[in-house]
KOLMI-492134 format. One record per residue: x, y negated, z negated of N, C-alpha, C, O in turn. Coordinates in steps of 0.02 Angstrom, whole numbers, plus 50000, padded with zeros to 5 digits. Example, Ala and Ser with C-alpha at 12.3 -4.5 7.8 and 13.67 -1.06 7.14 Angstrom:
2
R;50660;50284;49610;50615;50225;49610;50660;50165;49610;50712;50166;49577
R;50642;50112;49646;50684;50053;49643;50645;49998;49606;50670;49943;49598
END
This chain:
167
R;47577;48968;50828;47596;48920;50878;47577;48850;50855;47527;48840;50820
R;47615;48803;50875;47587;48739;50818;47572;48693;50876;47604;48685;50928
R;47511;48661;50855;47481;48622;50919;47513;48566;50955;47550;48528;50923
R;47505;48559;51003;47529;48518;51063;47505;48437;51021;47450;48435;50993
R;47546;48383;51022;47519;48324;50996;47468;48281;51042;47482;48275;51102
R;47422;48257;51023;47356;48214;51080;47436;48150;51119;47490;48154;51089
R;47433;48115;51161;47474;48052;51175;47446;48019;51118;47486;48025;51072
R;47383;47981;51097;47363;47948;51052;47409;47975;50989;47432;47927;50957
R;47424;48026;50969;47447;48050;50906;47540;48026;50923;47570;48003;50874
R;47561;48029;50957;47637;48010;50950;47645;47930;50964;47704;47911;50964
R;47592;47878;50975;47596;47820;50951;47562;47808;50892;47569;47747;50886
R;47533;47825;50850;47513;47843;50810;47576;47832;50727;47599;47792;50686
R;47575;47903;50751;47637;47950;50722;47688;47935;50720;47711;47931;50663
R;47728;47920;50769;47794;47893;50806;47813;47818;50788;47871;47799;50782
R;47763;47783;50782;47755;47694;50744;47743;47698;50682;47777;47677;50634
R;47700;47723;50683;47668;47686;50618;47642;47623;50614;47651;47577;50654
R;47603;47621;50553;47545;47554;50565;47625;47483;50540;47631;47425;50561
R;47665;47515;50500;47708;47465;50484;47768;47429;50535;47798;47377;50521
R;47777;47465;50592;47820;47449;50635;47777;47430;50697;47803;47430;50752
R;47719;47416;50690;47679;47409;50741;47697;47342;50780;47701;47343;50841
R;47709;47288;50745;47711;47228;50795;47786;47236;50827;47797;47214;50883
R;47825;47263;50796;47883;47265;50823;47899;47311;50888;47943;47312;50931
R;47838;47351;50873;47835;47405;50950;47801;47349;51006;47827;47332;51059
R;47763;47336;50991;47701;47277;51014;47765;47239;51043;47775;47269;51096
R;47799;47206;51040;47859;47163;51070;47913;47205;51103;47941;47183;51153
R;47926;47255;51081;47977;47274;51118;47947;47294;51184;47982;47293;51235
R;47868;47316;51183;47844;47360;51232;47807;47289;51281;47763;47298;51324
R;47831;47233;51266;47779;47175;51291;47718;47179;51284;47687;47148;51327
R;47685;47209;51244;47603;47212;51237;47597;47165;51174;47644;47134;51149
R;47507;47167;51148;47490;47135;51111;47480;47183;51050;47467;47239;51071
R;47481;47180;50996;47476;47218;50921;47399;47236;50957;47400;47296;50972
R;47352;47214;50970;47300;47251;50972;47295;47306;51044;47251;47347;51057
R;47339;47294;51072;47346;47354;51137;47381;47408;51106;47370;47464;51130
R;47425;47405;51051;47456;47424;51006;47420;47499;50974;47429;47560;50976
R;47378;47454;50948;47317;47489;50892;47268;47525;50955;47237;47572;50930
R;47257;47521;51002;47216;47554;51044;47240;47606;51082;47201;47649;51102
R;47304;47608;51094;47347;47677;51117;47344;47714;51074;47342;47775;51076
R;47343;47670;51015;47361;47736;50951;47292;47761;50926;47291;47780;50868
R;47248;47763;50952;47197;47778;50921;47158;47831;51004;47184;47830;51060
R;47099;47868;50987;47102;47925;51033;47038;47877;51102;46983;47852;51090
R;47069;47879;51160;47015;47847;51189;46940;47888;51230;46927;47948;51236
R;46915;47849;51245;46859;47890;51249;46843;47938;51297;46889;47935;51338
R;46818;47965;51309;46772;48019;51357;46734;48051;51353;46695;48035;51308
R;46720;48104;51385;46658;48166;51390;46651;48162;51317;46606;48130;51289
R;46711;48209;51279;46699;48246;51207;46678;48180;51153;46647;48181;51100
R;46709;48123;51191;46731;48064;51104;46699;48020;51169;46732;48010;51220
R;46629;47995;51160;46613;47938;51206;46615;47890;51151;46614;47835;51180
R;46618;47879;51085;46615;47830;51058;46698;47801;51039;46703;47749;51005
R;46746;47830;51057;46823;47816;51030;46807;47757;51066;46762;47741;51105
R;46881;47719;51031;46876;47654;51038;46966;47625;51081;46988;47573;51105
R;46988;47685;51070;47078;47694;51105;47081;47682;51178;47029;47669;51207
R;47140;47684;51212;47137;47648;51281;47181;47690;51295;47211;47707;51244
R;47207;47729;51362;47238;47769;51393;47310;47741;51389;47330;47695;51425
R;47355;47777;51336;47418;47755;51323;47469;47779;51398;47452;47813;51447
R;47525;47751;51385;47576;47754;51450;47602;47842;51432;47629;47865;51482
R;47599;47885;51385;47599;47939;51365;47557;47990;51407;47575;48041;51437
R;47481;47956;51401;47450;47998;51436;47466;47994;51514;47464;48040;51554
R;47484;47923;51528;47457;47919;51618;47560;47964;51629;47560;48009;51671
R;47604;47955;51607;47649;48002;51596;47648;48067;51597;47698;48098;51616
R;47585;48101;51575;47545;48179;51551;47526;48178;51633;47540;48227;51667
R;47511;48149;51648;47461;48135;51711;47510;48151;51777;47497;48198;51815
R;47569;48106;51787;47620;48120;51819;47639;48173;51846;47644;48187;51905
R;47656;48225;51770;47693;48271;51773;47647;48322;51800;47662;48369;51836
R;47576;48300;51773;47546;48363;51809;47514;48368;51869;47485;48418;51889
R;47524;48293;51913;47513;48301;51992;47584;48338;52003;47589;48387;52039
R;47629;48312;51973;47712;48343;52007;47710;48415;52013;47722;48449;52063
R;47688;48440;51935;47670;48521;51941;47622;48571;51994;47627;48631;52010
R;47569;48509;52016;47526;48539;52074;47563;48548;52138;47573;48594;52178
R;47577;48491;52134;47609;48466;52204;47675;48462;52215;47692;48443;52271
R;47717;48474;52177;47772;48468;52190;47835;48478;52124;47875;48441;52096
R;47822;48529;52120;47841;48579;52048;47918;48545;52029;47931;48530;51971
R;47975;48533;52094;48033;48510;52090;48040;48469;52047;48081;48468;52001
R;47972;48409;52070;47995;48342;52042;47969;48360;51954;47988;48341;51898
R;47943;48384;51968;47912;48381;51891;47970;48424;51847;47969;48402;51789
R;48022;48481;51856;48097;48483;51828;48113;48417;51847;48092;48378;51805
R;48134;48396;51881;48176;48305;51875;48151;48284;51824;48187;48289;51774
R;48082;48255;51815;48038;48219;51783;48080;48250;51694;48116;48215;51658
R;48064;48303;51684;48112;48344;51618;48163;48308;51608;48176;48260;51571
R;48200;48348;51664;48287;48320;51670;48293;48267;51657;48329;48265;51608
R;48270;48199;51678;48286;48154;51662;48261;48127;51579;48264;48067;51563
R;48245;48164;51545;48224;48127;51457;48274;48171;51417;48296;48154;51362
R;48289;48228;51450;48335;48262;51432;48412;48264;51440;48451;48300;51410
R;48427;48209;51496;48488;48176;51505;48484;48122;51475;48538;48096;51462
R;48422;48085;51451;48416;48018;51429;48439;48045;51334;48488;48010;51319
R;48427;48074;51297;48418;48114;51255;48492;48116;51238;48521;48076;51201
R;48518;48167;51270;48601;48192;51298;48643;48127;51282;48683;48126;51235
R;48628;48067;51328;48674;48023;51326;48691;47990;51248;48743;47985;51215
R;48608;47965;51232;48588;47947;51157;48642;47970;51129;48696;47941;51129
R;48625;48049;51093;48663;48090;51070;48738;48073;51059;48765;48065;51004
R;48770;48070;51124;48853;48072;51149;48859;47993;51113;48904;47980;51074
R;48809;47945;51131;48849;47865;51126;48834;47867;51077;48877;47824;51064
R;48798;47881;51003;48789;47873;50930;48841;47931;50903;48863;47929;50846
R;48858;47982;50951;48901;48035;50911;48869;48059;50844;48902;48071;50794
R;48799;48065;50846;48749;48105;50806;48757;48182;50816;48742;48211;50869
R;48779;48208;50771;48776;48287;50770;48726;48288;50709;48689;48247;50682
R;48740;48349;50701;48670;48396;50646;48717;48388;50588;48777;48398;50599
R;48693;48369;50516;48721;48383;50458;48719;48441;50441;48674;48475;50466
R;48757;48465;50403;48749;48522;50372;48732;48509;50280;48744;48454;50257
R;48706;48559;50240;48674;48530;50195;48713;48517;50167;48682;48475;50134
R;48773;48515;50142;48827;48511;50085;48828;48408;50123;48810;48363;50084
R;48848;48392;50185;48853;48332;50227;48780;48285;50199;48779;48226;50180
R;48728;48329;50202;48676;48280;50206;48665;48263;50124;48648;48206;50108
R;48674;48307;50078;48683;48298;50017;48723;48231;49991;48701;48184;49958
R;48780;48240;50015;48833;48193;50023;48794;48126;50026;48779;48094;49976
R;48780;48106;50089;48774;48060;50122;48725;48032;50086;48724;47974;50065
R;48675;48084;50077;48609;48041;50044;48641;48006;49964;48633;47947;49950
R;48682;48061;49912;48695;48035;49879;48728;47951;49884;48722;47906;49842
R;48754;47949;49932;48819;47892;49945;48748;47826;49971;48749;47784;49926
R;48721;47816;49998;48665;47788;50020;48637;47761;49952;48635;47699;49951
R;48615;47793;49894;48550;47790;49851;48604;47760;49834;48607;47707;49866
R;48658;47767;49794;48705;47732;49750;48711;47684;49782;48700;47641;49740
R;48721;47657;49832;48746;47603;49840;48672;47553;49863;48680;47493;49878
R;48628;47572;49863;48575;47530;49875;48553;47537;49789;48497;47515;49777
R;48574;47552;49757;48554;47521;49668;48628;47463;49685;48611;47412;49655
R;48668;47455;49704;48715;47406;49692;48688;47334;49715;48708;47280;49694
R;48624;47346;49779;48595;47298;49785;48564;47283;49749;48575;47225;49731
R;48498;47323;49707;48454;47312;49664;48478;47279;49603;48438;47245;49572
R;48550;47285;49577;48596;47247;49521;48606;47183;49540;48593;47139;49500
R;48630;47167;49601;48642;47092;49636;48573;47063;49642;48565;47003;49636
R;48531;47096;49650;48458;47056;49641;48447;47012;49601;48437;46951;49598
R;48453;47088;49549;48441;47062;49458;48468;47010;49447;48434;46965;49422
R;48541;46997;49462;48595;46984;49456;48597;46903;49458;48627;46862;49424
R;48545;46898;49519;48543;46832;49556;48575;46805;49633;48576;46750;49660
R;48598;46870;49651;48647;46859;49706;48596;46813;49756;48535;46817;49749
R;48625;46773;49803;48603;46736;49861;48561;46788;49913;48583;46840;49936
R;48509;46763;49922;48461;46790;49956;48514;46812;50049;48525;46860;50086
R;48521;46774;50045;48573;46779;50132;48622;46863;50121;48631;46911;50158
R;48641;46848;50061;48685;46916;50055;48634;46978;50030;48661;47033;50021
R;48590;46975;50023;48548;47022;50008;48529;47054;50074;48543;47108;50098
R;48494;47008;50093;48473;47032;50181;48536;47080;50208;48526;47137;50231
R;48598;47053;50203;48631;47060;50251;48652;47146;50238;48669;47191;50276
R;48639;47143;50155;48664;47215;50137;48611;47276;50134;48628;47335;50133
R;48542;47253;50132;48485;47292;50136;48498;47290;50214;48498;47349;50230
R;48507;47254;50265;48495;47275;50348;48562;47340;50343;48546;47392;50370
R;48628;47338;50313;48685;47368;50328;48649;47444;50314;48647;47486;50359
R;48621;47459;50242;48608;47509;50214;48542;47563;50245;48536;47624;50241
R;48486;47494;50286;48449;47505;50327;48455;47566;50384;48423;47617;50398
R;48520;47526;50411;48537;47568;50459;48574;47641;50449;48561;47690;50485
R;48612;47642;50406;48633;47714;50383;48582;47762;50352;48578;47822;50363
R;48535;47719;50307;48468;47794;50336;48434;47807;50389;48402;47856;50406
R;48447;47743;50421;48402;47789;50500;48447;47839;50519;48425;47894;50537
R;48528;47823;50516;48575;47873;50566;48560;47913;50502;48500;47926;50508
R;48580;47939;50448;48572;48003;50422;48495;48043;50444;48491;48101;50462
R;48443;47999;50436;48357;48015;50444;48372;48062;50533;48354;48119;50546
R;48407;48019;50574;48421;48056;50629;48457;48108;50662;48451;48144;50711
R;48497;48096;50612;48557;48168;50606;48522;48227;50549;48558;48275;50536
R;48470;48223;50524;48432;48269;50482;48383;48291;50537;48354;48345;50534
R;48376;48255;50578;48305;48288;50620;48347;48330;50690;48321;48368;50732
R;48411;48311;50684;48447;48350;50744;48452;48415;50687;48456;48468;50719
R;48452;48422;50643;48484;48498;50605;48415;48542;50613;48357;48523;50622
R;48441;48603;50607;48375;48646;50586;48345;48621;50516;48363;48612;50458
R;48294;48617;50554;48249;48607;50445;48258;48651;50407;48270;48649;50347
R;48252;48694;50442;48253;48779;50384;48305;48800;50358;48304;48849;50321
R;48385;48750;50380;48441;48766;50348;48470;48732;50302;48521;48747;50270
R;48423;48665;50296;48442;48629;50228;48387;48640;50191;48332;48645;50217
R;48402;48644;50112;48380;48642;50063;48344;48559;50036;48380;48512;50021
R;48305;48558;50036;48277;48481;50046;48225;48470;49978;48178;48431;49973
R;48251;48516;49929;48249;48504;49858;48266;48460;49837;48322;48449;49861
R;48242;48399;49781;48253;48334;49774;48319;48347;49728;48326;48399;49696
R;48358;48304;49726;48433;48300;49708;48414;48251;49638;48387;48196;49637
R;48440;48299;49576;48446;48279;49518;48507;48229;49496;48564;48248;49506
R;48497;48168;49467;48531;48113;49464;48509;48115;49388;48457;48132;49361
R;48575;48088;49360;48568;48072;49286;48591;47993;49279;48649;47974;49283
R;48536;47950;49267;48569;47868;49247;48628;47862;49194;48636;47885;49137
R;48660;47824;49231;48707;47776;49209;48705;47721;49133;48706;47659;49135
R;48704;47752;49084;48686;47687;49039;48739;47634;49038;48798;47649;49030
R;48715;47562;49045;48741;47517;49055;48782;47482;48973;48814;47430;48975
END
């Protein structure tokens, strides 16, 4: 059975220390309220943690007055991340790759982000660089996300042998 994640562990986990200020703004907090959700806060067992009760936990908290008290709401409480989820899904039109697809894709991705690394070399204008590292950006998140909708256990996620190009 594989363990339940702490709330501290899916801000943590879920950010990362590199996307941190950018969560920090989207979430209106400060980078250091940031760093304190993500870290385990204190009590009985950990009186010395240094973490602060993330919106995860008081969320944990919710669901489980709903479950005492009022079992209904706490299916709603589900239902609704799971319709939220659903919609995601439908408006990105993210399905599951299949491995022959994700093979594909990844190949098509790497190649064309060496076409940036040539325009670098190259000298290309910094403005067009950005513009093509943000384009390429985004097609590994949608593949990265359409790999986590597939079963893991049905792609082969053996590193893909590439032979260079001599110039």
């Amino acid at each position: 059975m594989q363990k339940e994640l702490e709330p501290h562990e899916f801000i943590e986990r879920g950010v990362g220390k590199h996307d941190g200020d950018e969560f920090a703004e989207f979430n209106g907090i400060s980078r250091s309220t940031y760093e304190k959700w993500g870290r385990k806060p204190a009590s009985d067992e950990a009186p010395n943690s240094t973490g602060l009760i993330n919106p995860i936990k008081r969320l944990d908290r919710i669901f489980d007055y709903f479950l005492l008290n009022n079992p209904s709401w706490a299916v709603a409480l589900v239902e609704r991340y799971l319709l939220r989820l659903r919609r995601f899904r439908e408006m990105h039109n993210l399905q599951p790759l299949t491995p022959g697809e994700y093979r594909a894709r990844l190949t098509k991705v790497i190649e064309e982000n060496s076409d940036v690394l040539k325009a670098l070399v190259a000298g290309a204008p910094l403005a067009d660089l950005q513009k093509e590292v943000s384009e390429y950006q985004k097609e590994i998140d949608e593949l990265m996300v359409r790999l986590e909708q597939s079963e893991r256990g049905s792609i082969n996620l053996q590193p893909i042998r590439y032979e260079r190009k001599r110039l």
